[in-house]
C-alpha positions in Angstrom: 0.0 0.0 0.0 0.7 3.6 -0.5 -0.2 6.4 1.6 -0.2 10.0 0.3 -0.5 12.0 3.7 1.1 15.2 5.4 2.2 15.3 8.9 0.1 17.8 9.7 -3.0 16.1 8.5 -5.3 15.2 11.0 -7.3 13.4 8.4 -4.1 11.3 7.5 -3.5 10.9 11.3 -7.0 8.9 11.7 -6.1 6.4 8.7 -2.5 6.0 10.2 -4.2 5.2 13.9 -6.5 2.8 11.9 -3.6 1.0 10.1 -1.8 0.7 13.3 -4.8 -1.0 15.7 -5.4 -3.1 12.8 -1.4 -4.2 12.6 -1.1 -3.1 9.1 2.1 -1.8 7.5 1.7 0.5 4.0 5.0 0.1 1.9 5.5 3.3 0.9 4.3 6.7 2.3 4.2 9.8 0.5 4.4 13.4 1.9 2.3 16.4 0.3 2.8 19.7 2.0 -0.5 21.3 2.2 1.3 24.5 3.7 3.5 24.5 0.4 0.2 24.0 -1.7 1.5 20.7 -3.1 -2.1 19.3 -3.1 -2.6 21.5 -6.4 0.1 20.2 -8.1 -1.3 18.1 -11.0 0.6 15.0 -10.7 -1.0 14.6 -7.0 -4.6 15.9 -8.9 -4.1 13.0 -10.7 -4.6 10.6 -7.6 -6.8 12.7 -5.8 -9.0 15.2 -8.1 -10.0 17.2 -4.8 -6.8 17.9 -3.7 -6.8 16.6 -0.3 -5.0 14.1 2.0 -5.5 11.4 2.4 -5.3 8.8 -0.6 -4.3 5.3 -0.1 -2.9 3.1 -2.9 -4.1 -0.5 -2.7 -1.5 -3.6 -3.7 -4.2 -4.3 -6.3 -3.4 -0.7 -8.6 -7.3 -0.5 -8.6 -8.2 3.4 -8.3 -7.3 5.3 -4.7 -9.1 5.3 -1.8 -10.0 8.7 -0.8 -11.8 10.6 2.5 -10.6 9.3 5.9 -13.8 7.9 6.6 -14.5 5.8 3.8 -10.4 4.4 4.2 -11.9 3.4 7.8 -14.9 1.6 6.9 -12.7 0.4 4.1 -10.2 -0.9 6.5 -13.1 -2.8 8.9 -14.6 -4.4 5.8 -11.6 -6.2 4.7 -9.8 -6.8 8.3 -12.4 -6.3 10.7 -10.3 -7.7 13.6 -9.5 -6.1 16.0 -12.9 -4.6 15.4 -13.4 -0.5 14.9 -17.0 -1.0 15.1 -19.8 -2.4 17.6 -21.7 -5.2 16.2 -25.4 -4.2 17.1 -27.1 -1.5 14.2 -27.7 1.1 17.2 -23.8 0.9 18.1 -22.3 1.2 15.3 -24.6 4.0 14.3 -23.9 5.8 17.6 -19.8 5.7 16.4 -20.6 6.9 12.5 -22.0 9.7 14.3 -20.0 10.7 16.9 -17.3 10.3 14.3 -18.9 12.2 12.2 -19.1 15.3 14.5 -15.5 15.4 14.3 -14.6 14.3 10.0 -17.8 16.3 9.1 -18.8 19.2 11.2 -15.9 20.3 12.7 -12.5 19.4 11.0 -13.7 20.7 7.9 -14.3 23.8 8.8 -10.5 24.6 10.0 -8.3 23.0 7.1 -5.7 24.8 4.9 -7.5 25.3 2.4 -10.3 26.7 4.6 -7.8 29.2 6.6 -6.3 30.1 3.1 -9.5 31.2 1.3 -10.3 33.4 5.0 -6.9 34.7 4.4 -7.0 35.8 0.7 -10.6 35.9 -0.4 -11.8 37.6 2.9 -8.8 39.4 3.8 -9.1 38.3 7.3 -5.9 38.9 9.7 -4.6 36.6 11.8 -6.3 37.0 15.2 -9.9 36.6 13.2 -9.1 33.8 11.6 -7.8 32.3 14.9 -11.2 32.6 16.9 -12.7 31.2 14.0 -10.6 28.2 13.8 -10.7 28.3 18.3 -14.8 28.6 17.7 -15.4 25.5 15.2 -12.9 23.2 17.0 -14.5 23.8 20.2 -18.2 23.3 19.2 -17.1 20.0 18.0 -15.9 18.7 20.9 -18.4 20.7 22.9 -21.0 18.3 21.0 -19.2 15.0 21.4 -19.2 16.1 25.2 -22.8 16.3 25.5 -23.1 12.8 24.1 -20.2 11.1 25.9 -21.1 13.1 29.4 -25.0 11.8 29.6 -25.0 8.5 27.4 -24.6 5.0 29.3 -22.6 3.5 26.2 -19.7 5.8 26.8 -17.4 3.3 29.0 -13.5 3.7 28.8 -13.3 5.4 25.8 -16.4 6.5 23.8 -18.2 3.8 23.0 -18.0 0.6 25.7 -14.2 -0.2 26.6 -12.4 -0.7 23.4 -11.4 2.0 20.6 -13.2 2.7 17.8 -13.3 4.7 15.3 -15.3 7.4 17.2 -12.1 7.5 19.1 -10.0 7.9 16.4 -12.1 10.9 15.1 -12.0 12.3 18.7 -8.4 12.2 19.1 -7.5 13.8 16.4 -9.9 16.7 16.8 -8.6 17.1 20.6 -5.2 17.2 18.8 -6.3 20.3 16.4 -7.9 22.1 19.2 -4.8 22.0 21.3 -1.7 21.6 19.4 -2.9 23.5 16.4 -5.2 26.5 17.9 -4.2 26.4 21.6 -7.8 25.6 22.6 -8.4 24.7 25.9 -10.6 21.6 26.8 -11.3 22.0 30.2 -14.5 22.1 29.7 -14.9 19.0 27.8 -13.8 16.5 30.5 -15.2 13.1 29.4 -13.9 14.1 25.8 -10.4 15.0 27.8 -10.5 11.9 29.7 -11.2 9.5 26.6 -8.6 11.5 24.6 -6.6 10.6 27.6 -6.8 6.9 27.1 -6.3 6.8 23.9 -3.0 8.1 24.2 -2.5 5.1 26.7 -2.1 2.9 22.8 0.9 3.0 21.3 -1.2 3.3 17.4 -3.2 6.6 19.1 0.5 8.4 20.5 2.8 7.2 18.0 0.9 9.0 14.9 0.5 12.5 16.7 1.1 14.6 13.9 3.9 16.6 16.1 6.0 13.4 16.1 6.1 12.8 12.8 8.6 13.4 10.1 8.7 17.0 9.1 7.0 18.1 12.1 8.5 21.2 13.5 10.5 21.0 17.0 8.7 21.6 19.9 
């Protein structure tokens, strides 16, 4: 497999924590700097016609996968153990959604290409675009809280005691909101304390974008 991804990615970070739970490898990985605009070069158009990470290359040289979500479902289908998903119909709907607050509602809302069209389009400065990016982020975890706080299938992390890919949606947006735009999640404690044991798994910490290659020093 190959993996077109950027460090920075959170998108990129979910399928890497995916890969990892599920103990799979990808053969090659290829960087694209958003911050450089690489994504609009067309040989990367080519593999991905939106011009986003991430895209993963299958050993079969069929077309890419694209959109982290669908790699995740992707990845369950074809190696569902360990399993990313509940087996009851409620369950696993109760995951697509709570991942979906994250991959759908919130994430979007704060990417490069986002920021960039804030930036030139509507001439925003810097402290604007910052509460704007500190507002979204928020309001997505804010949202997970009210679910994970109240709801008696939140166990260790946010669905029962194993990780799924509710989790994988959750850390990464916890990630953004902190690393990124210096949010502070106090106020989201049962998002805080499932982030928390994610980070216990080796897949969860070893993928934070800030420890990855071309990562600035921090």
């Amino acid at each position: 497999m190959k993996l077109y991804g950027f460090w920075r990615s959170l998108a990129t970070y979910r399928v890497n924590v995916a890969l990892a739970l599920k103990g799979m490898k990808v053969d090659e990985e290829v960087s694209i700097d958003l911050l450089k605009g690489q994504q609009l070069n067309s040989d990367y158009r080519a593999v991905n016609p939106q011009a986003v990470v991430p895209s993963l290359v299958l050993d079969d040289g069929g077309p890419p996968l694209f959109q982290s979500l669908a790699i995740l479902e992707y990845l369950e289908e074809t190696k569902p153990q360990p399993p990313l998903l509940p087996k009851d119909p409620r369950g696993r709907a109760r995951v697509r959604g709570l991942a979906l607050i994250s991959a759908a509602d919130g994430h979007p809302l704060v990417v490069p290409r986002i920021r960039t069209y804030m930036e030139k389009e509507l001439k925003l400065d810097e402290p604007t675009r910052n509460r704007w990016l500190q507002h979204w982020s928020m309001e997505a975890l804010k949202a997970i809280e009210s679910h994970l706080a109240k709801e008696k299938e939140t166990g260790r992390f946010s669905h029962g005691d194993a990780p799924t890919i509710a989790d994988i949606c959750l850390a990464g947006q916890v990630i953004g909101a902190t690393a990124y735009f210096k949010c502070d999640v106090s106020g989201v404690p049962t998002v805080k304390r499932v982030y928390d044991e994610c980070m216990k798994i080796d897949a969860f910490s070893r993928f934070h974008p800030l420890k990855q290659p071309g990562a600035p020093a921090h």
